[in-house]
C-alpha positions in Angstrom: -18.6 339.6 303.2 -20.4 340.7 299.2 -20.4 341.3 305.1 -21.2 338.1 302.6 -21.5 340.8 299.7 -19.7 339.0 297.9 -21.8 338.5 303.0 -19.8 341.3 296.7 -21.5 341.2 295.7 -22.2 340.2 298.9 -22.1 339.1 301.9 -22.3 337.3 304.6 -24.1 334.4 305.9 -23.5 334.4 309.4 -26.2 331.0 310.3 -29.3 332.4 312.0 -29.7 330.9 315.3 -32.1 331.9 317.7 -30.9 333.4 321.1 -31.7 330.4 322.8 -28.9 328.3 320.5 -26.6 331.3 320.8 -26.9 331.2 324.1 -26.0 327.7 324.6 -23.0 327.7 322.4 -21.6 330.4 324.0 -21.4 333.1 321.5 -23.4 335.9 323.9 -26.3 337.7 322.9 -27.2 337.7 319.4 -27.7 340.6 317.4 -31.3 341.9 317.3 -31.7 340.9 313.7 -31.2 337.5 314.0 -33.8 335.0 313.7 -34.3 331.5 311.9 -36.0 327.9 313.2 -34.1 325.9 315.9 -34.5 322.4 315.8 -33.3 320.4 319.1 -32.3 317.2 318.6 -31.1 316.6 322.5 -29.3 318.2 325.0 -25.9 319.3 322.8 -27.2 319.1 319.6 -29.6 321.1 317.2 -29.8 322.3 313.6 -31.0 325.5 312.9 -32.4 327.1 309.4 -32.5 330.2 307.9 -33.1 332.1 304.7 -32.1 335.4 303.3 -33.9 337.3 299.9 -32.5 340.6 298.6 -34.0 342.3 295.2 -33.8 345.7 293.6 -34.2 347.8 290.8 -31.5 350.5 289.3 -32.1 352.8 286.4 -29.3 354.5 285.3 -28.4 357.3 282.8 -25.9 357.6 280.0 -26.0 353.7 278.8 -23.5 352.6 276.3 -23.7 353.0 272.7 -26.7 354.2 270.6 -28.8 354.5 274.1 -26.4 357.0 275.6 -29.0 359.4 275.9 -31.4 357.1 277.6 -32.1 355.4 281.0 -31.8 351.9 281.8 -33.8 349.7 283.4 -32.7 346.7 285.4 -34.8 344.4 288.0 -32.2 342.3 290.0 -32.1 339.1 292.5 -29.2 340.4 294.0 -29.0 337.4 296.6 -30.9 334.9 297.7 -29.5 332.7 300.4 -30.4 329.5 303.1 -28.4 329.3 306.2 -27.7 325.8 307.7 -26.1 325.9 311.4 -26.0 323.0 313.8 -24.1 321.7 316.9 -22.9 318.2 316.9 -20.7 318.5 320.4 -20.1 321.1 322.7 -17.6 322.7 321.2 -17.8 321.5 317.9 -20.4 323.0 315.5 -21.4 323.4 311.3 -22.1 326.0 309.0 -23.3 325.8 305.8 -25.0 328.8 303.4 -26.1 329.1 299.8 -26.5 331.8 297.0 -27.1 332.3 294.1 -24.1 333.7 293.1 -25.4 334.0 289.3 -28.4 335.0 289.5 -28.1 338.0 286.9 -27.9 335.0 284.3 -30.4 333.1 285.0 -29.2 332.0 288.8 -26.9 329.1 290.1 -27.6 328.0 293.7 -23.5 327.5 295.1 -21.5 327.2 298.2 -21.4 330.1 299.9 -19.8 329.1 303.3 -18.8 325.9 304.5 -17.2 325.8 307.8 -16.1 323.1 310.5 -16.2 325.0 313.7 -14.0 324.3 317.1 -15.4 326.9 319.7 -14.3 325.7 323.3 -13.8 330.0 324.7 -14.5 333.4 324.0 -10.4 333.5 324.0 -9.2 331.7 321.2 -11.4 329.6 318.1 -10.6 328.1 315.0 -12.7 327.7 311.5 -11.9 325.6 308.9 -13.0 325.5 305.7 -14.4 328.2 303.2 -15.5 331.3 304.9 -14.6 334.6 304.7 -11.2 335.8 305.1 -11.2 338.5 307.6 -11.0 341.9 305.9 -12.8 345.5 306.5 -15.6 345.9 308.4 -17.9 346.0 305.2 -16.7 342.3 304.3 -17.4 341.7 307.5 -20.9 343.1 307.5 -21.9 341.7 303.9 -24.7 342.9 301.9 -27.6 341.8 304.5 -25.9 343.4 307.5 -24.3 347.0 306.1 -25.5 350.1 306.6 -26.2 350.9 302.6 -28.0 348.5 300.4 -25.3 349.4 297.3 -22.3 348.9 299.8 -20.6 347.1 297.5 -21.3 347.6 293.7 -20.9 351.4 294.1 -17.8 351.3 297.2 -14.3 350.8 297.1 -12.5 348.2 295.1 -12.2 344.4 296.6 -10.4 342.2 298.0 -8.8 339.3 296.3 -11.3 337.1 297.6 -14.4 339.3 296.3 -12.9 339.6 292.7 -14.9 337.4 291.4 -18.8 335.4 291.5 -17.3 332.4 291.0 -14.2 330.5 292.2 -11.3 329.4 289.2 -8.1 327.8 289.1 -6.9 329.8 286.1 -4.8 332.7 287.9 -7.9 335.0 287.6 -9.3 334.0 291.3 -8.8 334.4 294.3 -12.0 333.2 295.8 -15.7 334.0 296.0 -18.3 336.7 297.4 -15.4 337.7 300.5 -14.8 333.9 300.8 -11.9 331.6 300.0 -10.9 328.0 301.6 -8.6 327.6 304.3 -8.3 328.8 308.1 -8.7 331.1 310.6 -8.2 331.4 314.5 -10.5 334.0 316.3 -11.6 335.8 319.5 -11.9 338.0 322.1 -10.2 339.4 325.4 -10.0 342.2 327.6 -13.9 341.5 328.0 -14.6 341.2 324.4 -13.4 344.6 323.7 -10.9 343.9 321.4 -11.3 341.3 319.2 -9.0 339.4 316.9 -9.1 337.3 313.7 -6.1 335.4 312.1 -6.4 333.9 308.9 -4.2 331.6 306.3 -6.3 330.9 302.7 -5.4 329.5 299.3 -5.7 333.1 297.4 -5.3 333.2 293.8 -5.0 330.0 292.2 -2.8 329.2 289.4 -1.3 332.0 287.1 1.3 334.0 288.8 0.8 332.5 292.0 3.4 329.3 290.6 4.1 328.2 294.0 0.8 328.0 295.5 2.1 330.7 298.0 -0.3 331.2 300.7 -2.8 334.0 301.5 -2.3 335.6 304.8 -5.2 337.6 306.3 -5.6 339.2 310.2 -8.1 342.0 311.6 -8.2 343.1 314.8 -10.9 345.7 316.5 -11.5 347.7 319.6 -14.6 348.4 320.6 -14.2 351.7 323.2 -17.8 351.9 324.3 -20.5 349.0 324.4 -19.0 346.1 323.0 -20.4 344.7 320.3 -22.3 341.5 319.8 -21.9 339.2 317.4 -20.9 336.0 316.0 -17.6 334.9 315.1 -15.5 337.6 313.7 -18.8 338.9 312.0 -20.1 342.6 312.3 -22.9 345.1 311.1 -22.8 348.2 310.0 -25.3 349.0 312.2 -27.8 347.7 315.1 -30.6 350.7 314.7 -29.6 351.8 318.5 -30.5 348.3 320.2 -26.7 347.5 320.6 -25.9 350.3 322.8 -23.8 353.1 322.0 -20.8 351.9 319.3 -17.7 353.1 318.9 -15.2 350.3 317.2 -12.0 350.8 315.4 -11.1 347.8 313.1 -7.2 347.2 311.1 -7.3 344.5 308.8 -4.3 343.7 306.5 -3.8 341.1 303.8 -0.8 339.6 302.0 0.2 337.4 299.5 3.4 336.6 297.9 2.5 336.5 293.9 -0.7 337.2 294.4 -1.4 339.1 291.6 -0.4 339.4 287.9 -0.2 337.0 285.5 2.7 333.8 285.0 5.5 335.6 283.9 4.6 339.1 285.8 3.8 338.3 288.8 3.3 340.5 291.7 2.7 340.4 295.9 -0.1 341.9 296.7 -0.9 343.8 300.0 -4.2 345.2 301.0 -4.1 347.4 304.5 -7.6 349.0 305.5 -8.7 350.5 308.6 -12.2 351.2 309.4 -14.6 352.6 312.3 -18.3 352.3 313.2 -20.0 355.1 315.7 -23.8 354.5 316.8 -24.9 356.8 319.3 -28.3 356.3 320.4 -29.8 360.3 321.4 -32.1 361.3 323.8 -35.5 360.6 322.7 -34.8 357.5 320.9 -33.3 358.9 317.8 -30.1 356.6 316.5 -27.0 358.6 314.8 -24.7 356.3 312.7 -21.4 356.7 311.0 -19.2 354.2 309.1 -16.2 355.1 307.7 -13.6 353.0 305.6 -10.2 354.0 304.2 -8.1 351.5 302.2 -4.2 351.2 300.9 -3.5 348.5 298.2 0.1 347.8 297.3 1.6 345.3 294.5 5.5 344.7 294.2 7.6 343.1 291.8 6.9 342.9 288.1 3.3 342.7 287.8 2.1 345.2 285.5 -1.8 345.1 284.2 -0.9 345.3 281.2 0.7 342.0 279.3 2.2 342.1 275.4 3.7 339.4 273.3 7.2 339.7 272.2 5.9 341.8 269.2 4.8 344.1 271.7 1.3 343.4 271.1 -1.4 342.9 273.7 -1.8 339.1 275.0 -4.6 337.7 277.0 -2.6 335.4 279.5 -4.2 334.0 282.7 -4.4 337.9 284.9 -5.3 338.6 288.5 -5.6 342.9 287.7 -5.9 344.2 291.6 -6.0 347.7 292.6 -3.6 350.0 293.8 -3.7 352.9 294.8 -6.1 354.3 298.0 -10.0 354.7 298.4 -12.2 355.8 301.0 -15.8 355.4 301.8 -17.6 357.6 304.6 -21.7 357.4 305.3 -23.8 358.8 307.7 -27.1 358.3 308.9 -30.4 359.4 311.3 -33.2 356.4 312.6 -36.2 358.9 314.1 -37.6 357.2 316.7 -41.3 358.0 315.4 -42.6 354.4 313.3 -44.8 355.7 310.4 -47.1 353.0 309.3 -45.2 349.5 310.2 -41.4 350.9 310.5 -38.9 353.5 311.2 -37.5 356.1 308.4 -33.1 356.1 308.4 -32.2 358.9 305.5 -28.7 358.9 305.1 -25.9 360.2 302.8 -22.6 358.6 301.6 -19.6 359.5 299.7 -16.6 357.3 298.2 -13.5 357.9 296.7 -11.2 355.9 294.8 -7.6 357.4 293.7 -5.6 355.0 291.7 -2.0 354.8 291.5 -2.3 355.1 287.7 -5.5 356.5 286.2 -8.0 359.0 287.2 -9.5 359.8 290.7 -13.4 358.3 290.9 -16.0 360.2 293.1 -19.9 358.7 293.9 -22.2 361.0 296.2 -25.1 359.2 297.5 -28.3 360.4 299.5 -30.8 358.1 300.2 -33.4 356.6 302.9 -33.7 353.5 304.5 -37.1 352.2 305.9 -36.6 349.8 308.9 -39.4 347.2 309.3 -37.3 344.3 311.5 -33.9 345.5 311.6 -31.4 343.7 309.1 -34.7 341.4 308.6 -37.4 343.8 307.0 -36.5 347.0 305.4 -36.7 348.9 302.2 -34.3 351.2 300.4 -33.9 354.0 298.3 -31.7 356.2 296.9 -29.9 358.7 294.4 -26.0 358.4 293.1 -24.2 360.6 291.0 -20.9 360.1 290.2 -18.1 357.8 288.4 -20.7 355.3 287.8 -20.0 354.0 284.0 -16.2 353.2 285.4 -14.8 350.4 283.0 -14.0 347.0 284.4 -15.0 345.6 287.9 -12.9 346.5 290.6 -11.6 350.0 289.6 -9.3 347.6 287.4 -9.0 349.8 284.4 -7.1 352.8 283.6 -9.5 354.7 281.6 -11.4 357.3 283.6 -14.8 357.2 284.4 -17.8 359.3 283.1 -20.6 360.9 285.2 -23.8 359.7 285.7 -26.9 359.3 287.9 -28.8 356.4 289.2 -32.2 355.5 290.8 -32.0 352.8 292.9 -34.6 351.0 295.0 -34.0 347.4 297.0 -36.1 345.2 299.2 -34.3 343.0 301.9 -36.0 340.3 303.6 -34.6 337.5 306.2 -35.9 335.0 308.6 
């Protein structure tokens, strides 16, 4: 997810139906920040619409070159996104989603999802088309449903599939915002408490991957206490204590043979995470919430990030740089049951890690305070980071280290 963020980036767009048209196509209760306009057509089918709107503004020390001393100033449309669901059969349904995957330059409305769905029981379902490929639970979540408005541009390093905004066939993608085209079978037993999702995707295209070798993906979760309710193979990082008490353990692993490198140093890449979410709603009404995320990327074979010419000069073939190395990435968080004015105040704190195989540990600290109008629909965030924040390259790609610095950060989520 960039879920969705990519659900990056971003994140996920999981459709927003009403509880009614959940209801009927057998998904179970929906989460409680689910909304959107359900339009019945007759007795098995219905369309329903949605849209998502997140924006923000960052000021950052230490900015490069004769400004170094001075604080920038950025306003952002991080995402802005329309959900499309509908129901053509019982078991058959539609989902299609937009962002503007872009929008930093100027903004390009693109596919975000596009998937054929075949939901006849809560056992076993299959989606085809582009969605995303099951992963960690903050894929899962994407931006609109984590915990942390930055989850993603200041967390641990992506998947192939979040690598880039936009998808290529040059060996230097692997997909867009968490998603990527292709398959995956899902569901749930043992009465929904644990939950599965298989998935088989195209991964990176062209460049080292020369025989179009295939991307496996599969997470599975167990949910100990209240089992959690929500679409799909789709989570949250948090349902502000209306869920129950949480306590989920996720594995996701990912493999593909050549899936990273360049043609001519190629290498297969593995991504293993495991993740858990505890919510624990307190006596009172106050809501306690931890996330935490730990990751283990591998690459075999001759894939080195760095490519030179027979003169032993640097070259610029088609590369796919991934990570290696580990990275973790640990929050917590209080809701006080009190509203002040219209919504609830959530302060929280957060740290991540990143250790690469071959440069420099990177360290962000992050406090911060959420204010909760309409669960994932309404809120308001704010925070302080300080940390390896001027790291070069996306992804944690580069082996330079990374240099300290602090950032203001203030975003405004909205969905209906």
């Amino acid at each position: 997810m960039t879920g969705f963020n990519p659900q990056k980036l971003s994140g996920r767009a999981i459709g927003l139906l009403s509880g009614v048209a959940l209801g009927a196509i057998g998904l179970g209760q929906a989460p409680e920040a689910q909304a959107g306009a359900t339009f019945k057509i007759d007795d098995t089918k219905w369309v329903s619409v949605g849209a998502g709107l997140r924006t923000s503004f960052r000021a950052q020390e230490g900015s490069v070159g004769a400004n170094a001393d001075k604080w920038s100033n950025d306003f952002n449309l991080d995402n802005i996104r329309l959900y499309i669901n509908g129901q053509i059969h019982k078991y058959l349904k539609v989902e299609f989603n937009t962002d503007c995957q872009t929008c930093g330059n100027g903004g390009e409305v693109r596919v975000l999802d596009a998937i054929g769905k075949f939901e006849v029981t809560p056992y076993a379902n299959l989606w085809v088309g582009r969605m995303l490929v099951p992963a960690e639970r903050r894929e899962m979540n994407g931006p609109f449903y984590s915990a942390v408005y930055n989850i993603f541009s200041a967390g641990t390093p992506f998947e192939p599939s979040d690598y880039n905004l936009t998808i290529k066939s040059d060996g230097t993608s692997a997909g867009s915002f968490g998603r990527d085209d292709g398959a995956t079978f899902w569901g749930a037993v043992f009465d929904g408490r644990f939950q599965y999702a298989a998935g088989f995707f195209r991964g990176l295209r062209g460049g080292a991957n020369v025989d179009d070798n295939i991307l496996y993906a599969q997470r599975f979760a167990y949910n100990f206490w209240d089992v959690e309710k929500n679409p799909g193979y789709y989570t949250s990082g948090t349902y502000y204590g209306k869920g129950g008490d949480i306590l989920t353990v996720g594995v996701a692993n990912q493999y593909q043979e050549d899936g990273a490198g360049a043609l001519g140093s190629p290498g297969s890449f593995r991504g293993t995470t495991a993740d858990v979410l505890m919510e624990k709603v307190l006596p009172g009404g106050g809501v306690v919430t931890f996330n935490g995320e730990y990751k283990n990327y591998g690459i075999t074979g001759p894939y080195s990030q760095t490519i030179r010419d027979a003169e032993g000069a640097v070259g610029a073939p088609a590369q796919f740089s991934m990570f290696e190395g580990n990275a973790y990435d640990v929050s917590g968080m209080y809701l006080f049951p009190q509203k002040i004015g219209i919504g609830q105040f959530q302060p929280f704190l957060r740290y991540v890690n990143v250790s690469p195989d071959n440069s420099p540990n990177r360290e962000v600290y992050e406090g911060g305070v959420n204010y909760i109008i309409d669960g994932h629909n309404a809120k308001i965030f704010a925070s302080y980071q300080y940390g390896d924040l001027l790291t070069k390259g996306l992804n944690y790609k580069s082996t330079a280290s990374g240099e300290n610095a602090s950032q203001v950060m203030v975003g405004f989520q909205w969905q209906i």
